[in-house]
Every structure is written in structure tokens, then in C-alpha cells.
C-alpha positions as CSV (number, residue, x, y, z in Angstrom):
1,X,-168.1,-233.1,106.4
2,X,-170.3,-230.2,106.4
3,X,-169.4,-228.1,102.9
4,X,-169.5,-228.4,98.9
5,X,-166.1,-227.5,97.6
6,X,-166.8,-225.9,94.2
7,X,-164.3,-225.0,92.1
8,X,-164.5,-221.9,90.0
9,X,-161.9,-220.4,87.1
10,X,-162.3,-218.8,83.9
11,X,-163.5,-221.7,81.8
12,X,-165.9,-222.5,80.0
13,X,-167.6,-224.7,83.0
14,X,-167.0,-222.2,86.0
15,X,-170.9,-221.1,85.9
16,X,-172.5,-224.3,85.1
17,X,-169.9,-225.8,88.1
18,X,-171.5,-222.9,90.3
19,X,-175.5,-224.4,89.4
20,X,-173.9,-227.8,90.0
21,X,-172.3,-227.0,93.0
22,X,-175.6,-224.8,94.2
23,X,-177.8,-228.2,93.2
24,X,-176.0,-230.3,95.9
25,X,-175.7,-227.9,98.8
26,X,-179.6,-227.6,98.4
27,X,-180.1,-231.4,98.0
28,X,-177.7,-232.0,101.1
29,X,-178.8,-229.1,103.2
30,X,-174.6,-228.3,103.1
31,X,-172.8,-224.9,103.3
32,X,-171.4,-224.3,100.1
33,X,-167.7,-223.3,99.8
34,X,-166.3,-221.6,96.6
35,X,-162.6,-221.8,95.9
36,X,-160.6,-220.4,93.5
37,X,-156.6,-221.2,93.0
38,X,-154.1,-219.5,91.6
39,X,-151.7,-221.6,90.4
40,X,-148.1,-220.6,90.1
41,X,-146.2,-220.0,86.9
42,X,-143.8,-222.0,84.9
43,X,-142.0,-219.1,83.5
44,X,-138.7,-218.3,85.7
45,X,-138.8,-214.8,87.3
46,X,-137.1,-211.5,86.0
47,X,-134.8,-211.8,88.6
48,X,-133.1,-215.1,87.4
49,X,-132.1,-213.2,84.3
50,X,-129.6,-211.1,85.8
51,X,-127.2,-213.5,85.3
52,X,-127.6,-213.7,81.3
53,X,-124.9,-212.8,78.6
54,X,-125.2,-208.5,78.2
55,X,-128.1,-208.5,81.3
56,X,-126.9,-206.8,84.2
57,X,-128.8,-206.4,87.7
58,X,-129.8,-202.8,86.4
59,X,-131.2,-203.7,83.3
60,X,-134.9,-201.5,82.6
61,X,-136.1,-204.8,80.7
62,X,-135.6,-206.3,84.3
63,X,-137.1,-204.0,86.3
64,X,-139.8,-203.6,83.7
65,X,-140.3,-207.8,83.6
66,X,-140.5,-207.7,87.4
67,X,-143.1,-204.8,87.2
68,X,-145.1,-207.1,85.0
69,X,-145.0,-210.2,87.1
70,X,-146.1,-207.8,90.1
71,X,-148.7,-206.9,88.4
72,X,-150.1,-209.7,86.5
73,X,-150.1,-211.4,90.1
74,X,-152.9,-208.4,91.3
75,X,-154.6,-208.6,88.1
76,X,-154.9,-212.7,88.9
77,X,-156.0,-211.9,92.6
78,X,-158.6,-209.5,91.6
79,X,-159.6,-211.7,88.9
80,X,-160.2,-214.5,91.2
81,X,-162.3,-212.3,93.8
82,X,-164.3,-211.1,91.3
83,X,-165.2,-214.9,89.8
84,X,-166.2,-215.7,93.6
85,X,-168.1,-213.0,94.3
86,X,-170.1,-213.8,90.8
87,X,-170.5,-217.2,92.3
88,X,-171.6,-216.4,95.8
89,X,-173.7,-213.9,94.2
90,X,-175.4,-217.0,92.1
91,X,-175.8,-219.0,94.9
92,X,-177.6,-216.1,97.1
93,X,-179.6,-215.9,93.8
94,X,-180.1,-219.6,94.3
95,X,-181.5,-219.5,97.6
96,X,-178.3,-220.4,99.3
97,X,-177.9,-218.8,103.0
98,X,-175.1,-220.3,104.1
99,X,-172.1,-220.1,101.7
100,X,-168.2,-219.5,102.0
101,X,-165.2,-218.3,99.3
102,X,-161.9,-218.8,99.8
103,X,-159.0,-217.9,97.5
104,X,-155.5,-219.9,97.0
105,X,-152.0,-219.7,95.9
106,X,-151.9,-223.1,95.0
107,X,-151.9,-225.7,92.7
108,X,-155.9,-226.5,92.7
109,X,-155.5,-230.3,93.7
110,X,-153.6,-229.2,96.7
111,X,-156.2,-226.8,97.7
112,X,-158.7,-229.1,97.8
113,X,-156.7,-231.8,99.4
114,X,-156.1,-229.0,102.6
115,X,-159.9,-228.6,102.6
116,X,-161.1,-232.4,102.3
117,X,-161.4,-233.1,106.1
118,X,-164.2,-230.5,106.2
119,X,-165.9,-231.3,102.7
120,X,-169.2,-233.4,101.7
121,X,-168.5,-233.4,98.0
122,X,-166.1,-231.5,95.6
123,X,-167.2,-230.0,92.4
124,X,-164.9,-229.2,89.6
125,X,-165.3,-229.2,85.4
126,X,-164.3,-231.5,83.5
127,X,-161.6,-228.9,82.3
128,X,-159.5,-225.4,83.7
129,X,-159.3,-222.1,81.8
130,X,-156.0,-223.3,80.3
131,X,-158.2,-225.7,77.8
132,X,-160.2,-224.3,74.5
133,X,-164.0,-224.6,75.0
134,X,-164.3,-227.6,73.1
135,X,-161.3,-229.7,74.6
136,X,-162.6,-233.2,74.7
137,X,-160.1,-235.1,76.9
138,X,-159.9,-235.1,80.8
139,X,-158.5,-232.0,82.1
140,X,-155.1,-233.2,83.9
141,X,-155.9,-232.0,88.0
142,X,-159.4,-234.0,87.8
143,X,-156.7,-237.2,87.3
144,X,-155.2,-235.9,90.5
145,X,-158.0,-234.9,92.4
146,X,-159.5,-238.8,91.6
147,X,-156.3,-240.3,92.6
148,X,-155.9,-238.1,96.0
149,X,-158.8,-237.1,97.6
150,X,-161.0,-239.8,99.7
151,X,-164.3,-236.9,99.3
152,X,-167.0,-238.0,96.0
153,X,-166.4,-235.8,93.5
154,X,-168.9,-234.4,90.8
155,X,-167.5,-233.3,87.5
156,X,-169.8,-231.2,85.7
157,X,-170.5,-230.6,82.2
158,X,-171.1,-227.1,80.3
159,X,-174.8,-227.6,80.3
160,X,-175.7,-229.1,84.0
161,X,-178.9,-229.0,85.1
162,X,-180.6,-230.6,88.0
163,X,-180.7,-234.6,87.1
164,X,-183.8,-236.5,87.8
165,X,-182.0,-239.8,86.4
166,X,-178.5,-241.5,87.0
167,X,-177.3,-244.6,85.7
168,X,-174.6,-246.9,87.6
169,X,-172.3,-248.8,85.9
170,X,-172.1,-252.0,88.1
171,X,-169.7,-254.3,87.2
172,X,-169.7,-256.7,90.1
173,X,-166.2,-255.2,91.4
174,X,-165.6,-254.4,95.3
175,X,-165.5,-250.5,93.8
176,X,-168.9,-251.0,92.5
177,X,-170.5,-252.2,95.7
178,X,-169.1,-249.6,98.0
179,X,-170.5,-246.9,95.5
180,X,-173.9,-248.4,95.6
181,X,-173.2,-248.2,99.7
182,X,-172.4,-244.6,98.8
183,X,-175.5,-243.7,96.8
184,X,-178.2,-245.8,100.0
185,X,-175.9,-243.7,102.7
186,X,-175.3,-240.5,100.7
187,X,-178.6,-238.5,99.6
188,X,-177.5,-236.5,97.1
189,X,-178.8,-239.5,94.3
190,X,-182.3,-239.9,96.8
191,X,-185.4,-239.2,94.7
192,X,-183.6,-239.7,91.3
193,X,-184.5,-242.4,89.0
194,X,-181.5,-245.4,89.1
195,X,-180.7,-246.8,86.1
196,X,-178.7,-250.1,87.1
197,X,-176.8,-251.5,84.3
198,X,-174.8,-254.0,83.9
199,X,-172.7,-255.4,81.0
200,X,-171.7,-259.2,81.0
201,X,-168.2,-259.3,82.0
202,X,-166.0,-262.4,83.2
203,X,-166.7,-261.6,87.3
204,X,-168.0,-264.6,88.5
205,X,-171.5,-265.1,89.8
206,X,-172.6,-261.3,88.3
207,X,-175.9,-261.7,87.5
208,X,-176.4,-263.0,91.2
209,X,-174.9,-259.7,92.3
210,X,-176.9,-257.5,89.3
211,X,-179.9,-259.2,91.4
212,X,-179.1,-257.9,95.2
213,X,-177.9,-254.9,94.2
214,X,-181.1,-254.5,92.2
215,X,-183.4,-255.2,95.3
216,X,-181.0,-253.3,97.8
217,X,-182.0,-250.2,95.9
218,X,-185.2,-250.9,95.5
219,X,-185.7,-252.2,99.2
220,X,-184.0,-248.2,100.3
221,X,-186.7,-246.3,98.2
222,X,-185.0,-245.9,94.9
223,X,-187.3,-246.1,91.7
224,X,-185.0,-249.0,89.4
225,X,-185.0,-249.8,86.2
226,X,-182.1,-252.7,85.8
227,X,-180.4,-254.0,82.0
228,X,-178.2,-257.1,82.1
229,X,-176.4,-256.2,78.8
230,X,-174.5,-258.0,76.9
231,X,-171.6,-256.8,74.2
232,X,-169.0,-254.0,74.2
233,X,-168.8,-252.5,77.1
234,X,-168.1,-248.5,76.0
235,X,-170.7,-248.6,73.5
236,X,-173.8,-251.0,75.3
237,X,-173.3,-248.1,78.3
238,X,-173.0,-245.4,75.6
239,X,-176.0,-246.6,74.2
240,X,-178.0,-247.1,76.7
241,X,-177.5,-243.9,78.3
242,X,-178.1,-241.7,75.1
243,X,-181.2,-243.8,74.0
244,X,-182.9,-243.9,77.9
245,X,-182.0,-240.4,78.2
246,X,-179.6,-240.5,81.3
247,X,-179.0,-237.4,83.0
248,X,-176.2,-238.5,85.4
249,X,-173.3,-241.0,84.9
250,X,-172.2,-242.6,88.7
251,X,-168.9,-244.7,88.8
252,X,-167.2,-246.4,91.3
253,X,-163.9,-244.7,92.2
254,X,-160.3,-245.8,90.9
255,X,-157.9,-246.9,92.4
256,X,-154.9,-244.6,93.7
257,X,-151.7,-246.3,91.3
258,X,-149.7,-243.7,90.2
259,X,-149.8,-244.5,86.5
260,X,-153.0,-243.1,84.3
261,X,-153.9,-246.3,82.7
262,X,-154.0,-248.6,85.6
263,X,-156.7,-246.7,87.4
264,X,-158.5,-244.8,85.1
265,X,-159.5,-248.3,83.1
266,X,-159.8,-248.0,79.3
267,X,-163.6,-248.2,79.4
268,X,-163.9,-245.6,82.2
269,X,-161.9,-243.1,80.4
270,X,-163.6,-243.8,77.3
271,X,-167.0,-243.2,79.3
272,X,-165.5,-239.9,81.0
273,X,-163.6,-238.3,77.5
274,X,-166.9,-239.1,75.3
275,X,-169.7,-237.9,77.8
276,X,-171.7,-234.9,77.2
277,X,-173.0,-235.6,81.1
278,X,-172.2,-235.0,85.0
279,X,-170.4,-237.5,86.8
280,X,-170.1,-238.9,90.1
281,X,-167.2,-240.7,90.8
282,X,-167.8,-242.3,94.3
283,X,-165.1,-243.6,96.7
């Protein structure tokens, strides 16, 4: 697990995923990979018009339709080198030496799931090129990518910068304690102030837990500062994030059910769709 799968596009996030991505290669002393998909079309091909009331197989429109497929597919595969040479170009800029592109015709979820059993992390915005800058709501592959791939993954926002702060979420829940495992084991998080918070919540013997987890961190080098909260669960975390100016949200992964509200929990979504920060979802 040698490489940072970053994900580039035309979004609005493609350059601030680049300085993410570029942040944890550097931190992990990882090659950095850049990938670019391009996905196919939902639009049916000239060629399946031929059959049409009044179209025949000599039609000009047709030929002219499948002269403009042909070439809106080089125009998307010069596009795409073009966004990774930017990127590799960024990272060289960066002080990155060892860094890789790579170019798909794919859906983006399945590229990244053929390139997991070599990757350290995968980087992707919170959003693709086929949203409006100021789309609020989780772009629909990050749902995917969550649910699929077994590799963290670090969604950035427009404005990343390196963090020197994270806060964890810790709820008392099996996927809480293996991401704490993840953040002693992992190194990306080392050197970052922890902010461990925890909201009461009906999982027995929490503040027990709260309490280990607290001096686990503590005992592997990490600088703590730990809130047992009590209240609403979106807003206390909301809160405390915006008024102890948090730089990075870290959550325990979900689980892999099929259906969007069973493992993206209404709280977590809420925390991911209103979040002007980077997260780290750790498996």
C-alpha cells in the first residue's frame, strides 16, 4: 500500500484535491498517483438511430452525430491529460519526486476499486464536474467509493490546507474504536492536535470508553483535548467544531448495506452535507 490515489476532474475541487492529495504523500513519505476517469455516456450512439422512422444507414446527420461522438471522446482524452499533467506539475512544484498519472475509461469508483490493492489513501472532492460550484449535497460516487473500497478515504473541501487539528467523533461504536486504531497505526493524523468528542448517546458504559480512548491517544503521543457533550448530536459536534476551530473532521467508516440511509446514518450525513471541512472516513 505504497501510493495516494487522487482523483482529479474539472470541478471546482480538482486543485484543492491535488494540495490535499500532495499533503498526504509528504506526510506518509507515499508515491502519489493521479487518476483521471472518463466515464461513459448515457446518451445512445448515432449508430442506434439508423433504425428510426425517415433515418436510413446513410443519413449525413448520422455520419455527422458519429463524427461528433469521435471527437468529443479525443477532446475528453486530451482534456484529461492535460488536468494530470497540471497536477503532476503541482506536485513537482510541491516537492514531490516520486509521483504517477494514469488515465481511465471508467466509471471513477471502479477505477479506484482496480487500484485499491496498491493504495495508502484515496483522495476525491466532495463533488465531480457534473455538479455547480456551490452544490451542497454528497456527490453520488463518494457514496460508492465509501460503501466499496476497504482503503481511508479523504474527501476534500474547496479551500484545503494542511490541518494542524482534527476532531473524532467517538461514539463508543466498534467503528469508532477501529478508527481510533487507525489514526495510532496510520501517521497521516501524527503531530495534529486530537479533538476527542463525544456526545452522550444510549451505548452503554461510554464515558468509560470516552476515558481509554482518551489516554490511548494520549499514551501514543497525541496532544488531546476531550468534551463529553451532552445534547443534539448534529449541532453539539457542529458547534464545537466551528467554535474550537477544527480543521479536520475524522469518522469511523459505514457500513457496506446497499441502501443510503442505513449506512450513511442521519447524523453522519448531516455532518458530511453541512461541512465546510476535509474528512477522513477511516475503515
Amino acid at each position: 500500500m505504497n501510493k495516494i490515489i487522487t482523483c482529479v476532474d474539472g470541478s471546482a475541487y480538482s486543485d484543492a484535491v491535488c494540495r490535499a492529495g500532495i499533503w498526504a504523500a509528504k506526510k506518509l513519505n507515499k508515491s502519489i498517483l493521479f487518476l483521471h476517469a472518463i466515464e461513459k455516456q448515457n446518451t445512445a450512439p448515432a449508430e442506434d438511430l439508423s433504425g428510426a422512422i425517415g433515418l436510413g444507414a446513410r443519413s449525413s446527420l448520422l455520419k455527422e452525430m458519429a463524427s461528433l461522438d469521435e471527437q468529443k471522446s479525443k477532446l475528453a482524452l486530451e482534456l484529461g491529460k492535460e488536468m494530470l499533467a497540471h497536477a503532476v506539475q503541482l506536485a513537482n512544484q510541491n516537492g514531490c519526486e516520486l509521483v504517477e498519472k494514469t488515465q481511465r475509461h471508467s466509471d471513477i469508483s471502479e477505477a479506484i476499486c482496480d487500484l485499491e490493492s496498491d493504495a495508502r489513501l484515496v483522495v476525491i472532492g466532495r463533488s465531480g464536474e457534473g455538479n455547480k460550484p456551490d452544490f451542497k449535497a454528497l456527490g453520488s460516487h463518494i457514496e460508492q467509493i465509501i460503501r466499496q473500497v476497504h482503503t481511508p478515504v479523504l474527501i476534500a473541501n474547496k479551500g484545503f490546507t494542511e490541518p494542524a487539528s482534527f476532531m473524532l467523533a467517538y461514539d463508543g461504536r466498534e467503528t469508532a474504536d477501529k478508527a481510533v486504531k487507525r489514526i495510532i497505526d496510520g501517521g497521516l493524523l501524527h503531530n495534529l492536535t486530537c479533538h476527542l468528542v463525544t456526545v452522550k448517546n444510549s451505548q452503554r458504559e461510554l464515558m468509560d470508553k470516552f476515558r481509554q480512548t482518551e489516554k490511548l491517544l494520549i499514551e501514543n503521543g497525541y496532544d488531546v483535548k476531550a468534551s463529553f457533550l451532552e445534547g443534539n448530536i448534529f449541532s453539539s459536534l457542529m458547534d464545537y467544531k466551528t467554535k474550537n476551530q477544527v480543521d479536520m473532521l475524522v469518522m469511523g467508516a459505514f457500513s457496506h448495506s446497499k441502501l443510503a440511509h442505513a449506512f450513511l446514518g442521519s447524523n453522519t450525513l448531516k455532518m458530511i452535507e453541512n461541512t465546510d471541512s476535509p474528512l477522513l472516513i477511516l475503515r
